[in-house]
C-alpha positions as CSV (number, residue, x, y, z in Angstrom):
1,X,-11.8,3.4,-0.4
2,X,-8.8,5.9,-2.1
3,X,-11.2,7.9,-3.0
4,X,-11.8,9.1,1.2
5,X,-8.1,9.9,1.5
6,X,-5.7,12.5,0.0
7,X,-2.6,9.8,-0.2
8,X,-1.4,6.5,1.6
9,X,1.5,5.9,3.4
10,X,2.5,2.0,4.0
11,X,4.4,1.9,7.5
12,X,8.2,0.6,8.0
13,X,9.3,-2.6,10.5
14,X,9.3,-6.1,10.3
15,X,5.3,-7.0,10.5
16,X,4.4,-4.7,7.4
17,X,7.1,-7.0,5.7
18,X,5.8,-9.9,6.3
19,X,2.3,-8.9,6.2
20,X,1.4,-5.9,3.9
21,X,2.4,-7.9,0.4
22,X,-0.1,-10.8,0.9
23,X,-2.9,-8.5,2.2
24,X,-5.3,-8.6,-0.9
25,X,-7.7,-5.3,0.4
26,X,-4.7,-3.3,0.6
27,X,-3.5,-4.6,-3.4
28,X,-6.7,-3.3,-4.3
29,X,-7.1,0.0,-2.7
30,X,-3.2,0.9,-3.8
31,X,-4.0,-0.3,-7.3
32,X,-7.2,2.5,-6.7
33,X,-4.9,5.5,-5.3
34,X,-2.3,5.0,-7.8
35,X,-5.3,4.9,-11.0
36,X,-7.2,8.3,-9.2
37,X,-3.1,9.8,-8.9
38,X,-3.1,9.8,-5.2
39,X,0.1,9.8,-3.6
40,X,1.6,6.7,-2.4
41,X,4.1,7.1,0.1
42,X,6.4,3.9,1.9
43,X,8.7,3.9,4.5
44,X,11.0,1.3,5.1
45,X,10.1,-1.8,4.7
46,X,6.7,-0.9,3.8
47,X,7.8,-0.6,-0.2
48,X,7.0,-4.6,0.3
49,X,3.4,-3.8,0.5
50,X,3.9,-2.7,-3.7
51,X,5.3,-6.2,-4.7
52,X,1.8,-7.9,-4.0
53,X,1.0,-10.0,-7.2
54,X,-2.4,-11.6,-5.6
């Protein structure tokens, strides 16, 4: 849960663009950080991860 952790960071390279945008757990728990005003941080490729619609 967001509510464990102080921020999230979504990684860089090729898998986390493939993968992170169709992972439905991780949609929720950013949608959770971003509503509490964690910080979200992305690296990379890993701003893919924020395009998840599912």
């Amino acid at each position: 849960m967001a509510s464990d952790d102080d921020a999230v960071v979504l990684p860089g390279g090729h898998g986390p663009v493939v993968d992170l945008f169709q992972d439905r757990s991780l949609r929720r728990l950013l949608i959770e950080a971003d509503r509490a005003g964690k910080i979200i941080g992305a690296v990379c490729h890993g701003p893919a991860a924020l395009l998840s619609e599912r």
